[in-house]
Structure formats: C-alpha cells, structure tokens
N, C-alpha and C positions, 0 to 999 in steps of 0.2 A: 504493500500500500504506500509506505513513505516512497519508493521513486516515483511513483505516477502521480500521487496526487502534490512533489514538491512542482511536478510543471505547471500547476494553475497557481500559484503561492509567490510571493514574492514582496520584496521591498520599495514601498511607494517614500522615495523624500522630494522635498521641498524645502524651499529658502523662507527661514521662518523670521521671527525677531532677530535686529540686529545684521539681519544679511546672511546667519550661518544656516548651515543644511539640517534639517529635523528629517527623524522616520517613524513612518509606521510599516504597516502590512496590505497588502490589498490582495486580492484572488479573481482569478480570472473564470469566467464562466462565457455556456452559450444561452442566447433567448432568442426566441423566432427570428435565427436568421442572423442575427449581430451576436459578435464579441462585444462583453462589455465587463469595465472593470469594476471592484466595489471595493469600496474604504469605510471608515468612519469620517462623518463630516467635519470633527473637530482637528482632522489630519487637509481639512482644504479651506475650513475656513477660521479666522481668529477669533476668539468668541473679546479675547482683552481687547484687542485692537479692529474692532467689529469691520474687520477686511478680509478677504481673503489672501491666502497665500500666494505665493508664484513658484515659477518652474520647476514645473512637476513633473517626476519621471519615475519611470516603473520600471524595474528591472528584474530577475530571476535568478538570485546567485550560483544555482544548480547550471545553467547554461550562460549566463553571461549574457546575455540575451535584453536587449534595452527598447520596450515599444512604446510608439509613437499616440502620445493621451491628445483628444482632442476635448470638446464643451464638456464640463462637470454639469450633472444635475442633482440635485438635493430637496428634502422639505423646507420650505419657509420657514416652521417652526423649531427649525435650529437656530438659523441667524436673528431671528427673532425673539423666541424665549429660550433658546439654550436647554431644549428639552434632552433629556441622554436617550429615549425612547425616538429620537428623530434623530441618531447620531450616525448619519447613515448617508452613502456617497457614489454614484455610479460617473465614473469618464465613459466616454465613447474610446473608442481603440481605434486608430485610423490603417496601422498595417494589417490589415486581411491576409495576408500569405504568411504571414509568422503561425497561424496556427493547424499546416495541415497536418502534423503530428496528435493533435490532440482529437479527442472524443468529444463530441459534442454534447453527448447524453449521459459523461462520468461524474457532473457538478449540475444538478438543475434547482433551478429556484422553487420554493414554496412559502407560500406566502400565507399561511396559518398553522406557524408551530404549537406545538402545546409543549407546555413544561414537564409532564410524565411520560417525556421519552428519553432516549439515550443520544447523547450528543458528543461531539469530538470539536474540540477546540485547535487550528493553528496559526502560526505565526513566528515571527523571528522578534524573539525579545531580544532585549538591551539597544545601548543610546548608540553606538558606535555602525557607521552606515555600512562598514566592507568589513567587518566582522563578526558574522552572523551565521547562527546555527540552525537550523528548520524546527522547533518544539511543535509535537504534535501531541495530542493529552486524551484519550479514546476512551469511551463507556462512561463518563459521565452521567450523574444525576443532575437535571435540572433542578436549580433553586429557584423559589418564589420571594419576589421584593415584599417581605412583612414591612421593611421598616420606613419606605417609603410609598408604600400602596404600587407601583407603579405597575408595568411589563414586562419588563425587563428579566431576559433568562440569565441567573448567577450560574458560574459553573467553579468548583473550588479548584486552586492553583497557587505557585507561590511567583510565578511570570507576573509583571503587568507591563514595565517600558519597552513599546517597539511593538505590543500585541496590538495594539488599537488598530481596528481597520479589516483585522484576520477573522476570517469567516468562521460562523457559529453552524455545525453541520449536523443533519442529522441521522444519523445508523438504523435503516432501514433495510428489510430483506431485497429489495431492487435493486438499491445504491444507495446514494448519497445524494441530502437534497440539501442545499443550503435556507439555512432559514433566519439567520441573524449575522450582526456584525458585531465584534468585539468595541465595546463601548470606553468602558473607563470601571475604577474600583472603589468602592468606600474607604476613608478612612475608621469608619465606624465598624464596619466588616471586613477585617484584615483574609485574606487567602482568597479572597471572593473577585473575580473576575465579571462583571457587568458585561450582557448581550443584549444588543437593542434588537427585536426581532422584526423580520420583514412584514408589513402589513398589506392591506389594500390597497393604502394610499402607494406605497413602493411600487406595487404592482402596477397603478395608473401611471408612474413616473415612467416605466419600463417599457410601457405599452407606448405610450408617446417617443420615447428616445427611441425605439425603434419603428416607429412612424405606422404603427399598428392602429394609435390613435390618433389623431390629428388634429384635437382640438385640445390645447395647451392648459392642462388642470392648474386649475387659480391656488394650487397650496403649492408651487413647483416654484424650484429657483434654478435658473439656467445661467452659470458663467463661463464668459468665453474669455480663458483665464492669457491667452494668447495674443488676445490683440491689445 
C-alpha cells in the first residue's frame, strides 16, 4: 500500500510571512474527468494577515516530480469566519500527462463520512520542506468533537506540523475513499489530530471546478493566485 498510494501524497509549500517557504500536505485525486489537488485552506490562505499566500507548488518527494497548480477554490466561510470544519482547499492541476501512471479509481471522493468507520491518516510531518518522511497511520477510530460540538473527525496521533492539508481516508472493502482533510489540533486535546470532512457544499465546489456545474455556488471563493 505505502508505494502506491505515496504517488497521490505529496508536499504543497508556499511563500508565507516574511517571504520564507511554509509546508503542508496535499493528495492528488480523480473526479469526472479532472485531476485535482486538495489541501487544507489554512495552507492557501492567511487567516492573521486575511491574504492569501503565493507561489504554490506541489511536489512528490517519492519521484521528484513538481506539477503545475493553476485557480484555488475554497469555502467562503474560511476567509470569512475561520471555520476549521471549512478548512478545506482544491487547485486545478494544469499538467494532464503527468498522470498516466496513476489509477483513477484508487482515491475517490465521498462526501458523507460518518465517524464509526475506520480511517487512515497521511502526510509528511515536520517544518523542514526536503526533508520529509511519508507517515501513514491505518485503522483508526474516528473521534467525535464533544468539546466543541463541531464535525470535525479526531483521529489520535503524536504528528501534527506539515500534516495539514493530508487526506482523511476511508478503509472500505472496495478501496479507499477520501473523505476529509487534515485540519489543525487542540491544544486542549493533546494527541488529537483534527479532520475537516468533505461535505455537500465540497461536493458543489467540485462539480463546478470541473464544469459539471456551471452556475458558480455563492459560498465558493475562486483565487487566481497567479496573476
């Protein structure tokens, strides 16, 4: 399982405060037809400095492999209330020929996880951007947010810097579906890893980026972080 599924895995930085390079995680998937990438939104946009980041790039330390991010899309309700349950991030992928290696149907979205299944956490923790190991954390129990009511799926761990952004998956007898993005941790719940899990609203975001829908959902924030 670790070599196949380090090809959809990989490290998303960007030029944060101050001009230096920040990381997280981001995972590569297919949906009707597009590649598209997913992060966590606090990995594209600054919540202190209510901006977004710049020059973002995606790479794959297993191949060395650097693909080209074109428009970010997200909920409104991150740059707006900083919800962690909208902490959630899709790029467009503008190289199409980078992925005729991969399987289309080995990572599919679902967009209603429940907390009483079994989940696999990964990503490339720690701060340091070309020194990075693949953690991947398998059979998981989903925890429920008691102590802020929210949605939010916990999964326990002692990782958190550099997880943000890495996909929340879920271990089903077919495959693997993704169903959430690593969010952020309490400091009130130490070992707890926070997942913000895909909803509806994701789903309309996904439909539209891939021009499935065409009438542009009023909770979507589109930046074209390029121009």
């Amino acid at each position: 399982m670790r070599e196949k599924i380090e090809m959809y895995i990989g490290i998303l930085s960007y030029r944060g405060i101050g001009n230096g390079r920040q990381k997280g995680t981001g995972c590569i998937f297919h949906y009707k037809e597009r590649w598209i990438l997913a992060t966590a939104a606090h990995c594209v946009y600054n919540i202190d400095e209510d901006t977004f980041y710049t020059d973002f790039k995606f790479t794959q330390p297993s191949s060395n492999k650097e693909y080209i991010l074109g428009d970010v899309f997200l909920h409104k309700f991150w740059p707006s209330l900083y919800a962690p349950e909208y902490d959630i991030a899709f790029f467009n992928i503008n190289c199409v020929d980078s992925f005729s290696n991969l399987d289309r149907m080995y990572l599919t979205p679902c967009f209603a996880p429940l907390v009483d299944k079994k989940f696999m956490i990964v990503g490339f923790p720690g701060k340091i951007i070309f020194r990075n190991k693949l953690y991947i954390k398998k059979d998981n129990n989903g925890i429920s947010d008691s102590l802020y009511s929210s949605n939010l799926i916990g999964i326990r761990t002692n990782k958190k810097e550099g997880m943000s952004g890495g996909p929340l998956i879920c271990q089903n007898k077919d495959g693997l579906n993704i169903v959430g993005t690593i969010s952020l941790s309490f400091v009130s719940e130490k070992g707890i890893l926070w997942c913000a899990p895909w909803n509806k609203d994701f789903e309309i975001i996904l439909d539209f980026l891939t021009g499935d829908k065409k009438v542009e959902p009023e909770f979507m924030v589109i930046h074209s972080w390029k121009s």
